[in-house]
N, C-alpha and C positions, 0 to 999 in steps of 0.2 A: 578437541583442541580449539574447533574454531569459536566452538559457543564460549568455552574460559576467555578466550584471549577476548571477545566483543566486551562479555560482562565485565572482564576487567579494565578494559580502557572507559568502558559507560558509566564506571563506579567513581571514575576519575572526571566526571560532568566532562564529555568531549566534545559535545555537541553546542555548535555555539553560530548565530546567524554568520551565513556563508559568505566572503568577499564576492566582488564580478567572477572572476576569475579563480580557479584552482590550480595547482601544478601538483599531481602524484609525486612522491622521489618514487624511483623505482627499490629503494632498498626497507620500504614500508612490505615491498612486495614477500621480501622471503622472511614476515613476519607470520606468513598466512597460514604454513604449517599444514596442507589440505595433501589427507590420503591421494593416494600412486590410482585408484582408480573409486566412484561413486557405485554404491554395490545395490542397484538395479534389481538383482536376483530373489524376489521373495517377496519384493515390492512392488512390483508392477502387477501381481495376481491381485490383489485386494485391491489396488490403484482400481484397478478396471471393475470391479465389484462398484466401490466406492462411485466412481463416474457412471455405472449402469444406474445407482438410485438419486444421482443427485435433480434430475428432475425435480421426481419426487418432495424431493426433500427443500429444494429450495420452495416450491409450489406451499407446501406446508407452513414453510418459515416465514414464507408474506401475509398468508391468513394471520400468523401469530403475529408477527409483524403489529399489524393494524390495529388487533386489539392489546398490545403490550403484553407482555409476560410479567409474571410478578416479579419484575426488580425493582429496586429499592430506588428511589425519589433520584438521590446521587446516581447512582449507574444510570437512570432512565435520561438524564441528562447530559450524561456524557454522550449515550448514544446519539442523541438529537443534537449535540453539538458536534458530534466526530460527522451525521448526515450533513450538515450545512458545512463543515467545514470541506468535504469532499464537492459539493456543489461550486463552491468558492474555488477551489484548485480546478475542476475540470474547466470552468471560466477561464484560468487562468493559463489553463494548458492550451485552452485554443486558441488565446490570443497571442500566445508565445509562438506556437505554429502559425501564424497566419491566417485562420482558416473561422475566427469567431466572426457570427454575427448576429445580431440582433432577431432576424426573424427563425434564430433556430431553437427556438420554442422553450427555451431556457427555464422561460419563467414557470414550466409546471413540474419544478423539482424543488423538494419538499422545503415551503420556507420554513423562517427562523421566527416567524409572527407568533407564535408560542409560545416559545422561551421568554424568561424573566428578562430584563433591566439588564443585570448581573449575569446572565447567560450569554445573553448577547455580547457586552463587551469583553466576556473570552474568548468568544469567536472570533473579534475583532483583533484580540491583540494575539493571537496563536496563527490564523489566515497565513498573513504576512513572513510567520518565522515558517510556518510547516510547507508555503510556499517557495521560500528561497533553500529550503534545507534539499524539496523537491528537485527545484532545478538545478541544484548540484549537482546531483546523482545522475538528473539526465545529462548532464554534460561530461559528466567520468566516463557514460556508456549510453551515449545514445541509441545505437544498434539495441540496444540493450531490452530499452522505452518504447522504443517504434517499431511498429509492425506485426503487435502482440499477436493477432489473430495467426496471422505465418507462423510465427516461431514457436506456438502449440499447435499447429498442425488443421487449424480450422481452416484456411484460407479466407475467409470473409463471414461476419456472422449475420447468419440469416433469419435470424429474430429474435427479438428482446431473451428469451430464454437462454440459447448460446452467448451473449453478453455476460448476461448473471454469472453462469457454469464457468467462465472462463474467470472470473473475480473470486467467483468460492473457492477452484483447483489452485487456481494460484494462492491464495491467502493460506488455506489448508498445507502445499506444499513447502510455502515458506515457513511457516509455523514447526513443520517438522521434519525440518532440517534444522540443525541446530539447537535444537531445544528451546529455550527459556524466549520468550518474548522480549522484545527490547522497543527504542524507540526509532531506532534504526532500520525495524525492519518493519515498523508503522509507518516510516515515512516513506518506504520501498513500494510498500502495499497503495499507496497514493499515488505516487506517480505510476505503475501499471494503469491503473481507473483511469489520468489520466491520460494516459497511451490508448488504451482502450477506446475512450469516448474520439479521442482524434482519429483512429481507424473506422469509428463508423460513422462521422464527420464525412471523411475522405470517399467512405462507400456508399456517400449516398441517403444514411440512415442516421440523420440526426434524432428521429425520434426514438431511438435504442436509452439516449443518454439518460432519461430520466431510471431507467430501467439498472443502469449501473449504479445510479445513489441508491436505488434501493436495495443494490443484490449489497451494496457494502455496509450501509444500514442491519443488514440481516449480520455480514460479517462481524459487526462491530458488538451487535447484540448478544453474536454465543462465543464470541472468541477472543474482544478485547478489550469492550469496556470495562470490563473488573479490574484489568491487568492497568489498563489506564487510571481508573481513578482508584486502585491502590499503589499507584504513584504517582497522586499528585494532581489529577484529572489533567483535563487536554492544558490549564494553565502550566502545571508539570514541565511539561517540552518549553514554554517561554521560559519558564525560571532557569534551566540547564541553560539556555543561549545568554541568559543575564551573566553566564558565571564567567568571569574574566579569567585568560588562560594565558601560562607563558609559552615562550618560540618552540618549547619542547613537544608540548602538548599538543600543537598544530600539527606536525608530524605525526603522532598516534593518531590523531585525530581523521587525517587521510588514510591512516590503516584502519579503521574502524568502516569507512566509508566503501572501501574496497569489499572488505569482507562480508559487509550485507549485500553489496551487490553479488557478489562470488555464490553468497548463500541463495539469490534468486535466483542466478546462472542456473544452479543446479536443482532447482524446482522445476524451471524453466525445458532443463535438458529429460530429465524425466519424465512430463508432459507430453513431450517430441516424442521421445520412445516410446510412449503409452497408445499414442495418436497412430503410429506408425506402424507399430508388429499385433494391435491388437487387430 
């Protein structure tokens, strides 16, 4: 029910650049329709299979990483533009927190000197929208955003590897909750990275950060740039915020917003319990 009712309000371009300010109505809320209880029971055995190889697996996916997999010209630049555009956002999360600065090494996360003319100025003109769409969301649920490491059960991560593991479980988990990919739960997946790089800001370990663009880098490679540039590529998300909406739409619009976050709630709460009883 939750995945129908997103794709159908995303079908209806709901996403559109955010005001300062948001206000929920609370009656968006009993649009949400979410089962009496999340059925844990069958899921957490493979969960824990699953987070025994992702070592592995990420460790894998950076060698492949480096030298490209064969995708095709389009996907290979959407991935490299989704890298820079997460570069750009964690920038921007620190500065929102308080907490950027200059000497935290910023500069050895992967530029954009690559990318064409034309690459670049989608970077430019999406940054801005996948930015303010971010700090929406952190502002409907901040608790939500901050503190990631806690709220799956790590307490603090203690090197660049648990950074990655914590981007891959979460991406993996939102992905399969709810089905179908949206762009909603892209912009979800960003602002965690962001959270993420502020927690190890805060602990101490700015040098983790560079280690998050690439664990998303890898995420973007097997899990979303197809779904991205078979809609549209990352310009895609600018042209939905181009789409002019009436006072109706605004209202869906906060139910749509709710619901991805609801959907990483319960990525999130899964996580906890995976962390917890294994």
């Amino acid at each position: 029910m939750v995945s129908r009712v997103v794709n159908k309000l995303e079908d209806k371009l709901l996403l559109s650049v955010p005001p300062v300010t948001v206000n929920v109505r609370r009656s968006s809320l009993s649009l949400l329709n979410l089962p009496d209880g999340l059925a844990f029971q069958g899921v957490a055995g493979s969960a824990r299979r699953r987070l025994s190889n992702v070592s592995d697996v990420v460790s894998k996916k950076i060698s492949d990483t480096i030298g490209w997999r064969s995708l095709s010209t389009n996907v290979e630049l959407t991935v490299m533009q989704g890298s820079v555009l997460c570069g750009q956002y964690i920038k921007n999360r620190l500065k929102r927190s308080g907490i950027f600065q200059k000497k935290l090494g910023l500069k050895r996360m992967r530029s954009g000197a690559i990318m064409s003319s034309e690459g670049l100025l989608v970077v430019s003109e999406v940054s801005p929208v996948l930015t303010s769409l971010g700090a929406e969301l952190e502002k409907l649920h901040p608790k939500l955003y901050t503190n990631i490491a806690r709220q799956i059960g790590a307490g603090s991560f203690s090197n660049e590897q648990t950074a990655m593991e914590a981007i891959a479980d979460v991406s993996r988990e939102l992905l399969r909750v709810g089905g179908e990919m949206t762009w909603g739960k892209i912009i979800s997946l960003y602002s965690v990275a962001g959270g993420i790089a502020v927690d190890c800001v805060r602990q101490g370990k700015p040098e983790f950060i560079g280690a998050i663009q690439r664990a998303m880098t890898i995420v973007l490679e097997e899990d979303l740039a197809s779904w991205i540039q078979a809609n549209g590529g990352w310009i895609g998300l600018s042209n939905k915020c181009r789409t002019s909406i009436d006072s109706d739409t605004w209202q869906e619009r906060d139910t749509l917003i709710v619901l991805v976050s609801t959907t990483l709630i319960m990525g999130l709460a899964l996580l906890i319990r995976i962390f917890i009883f294994s």
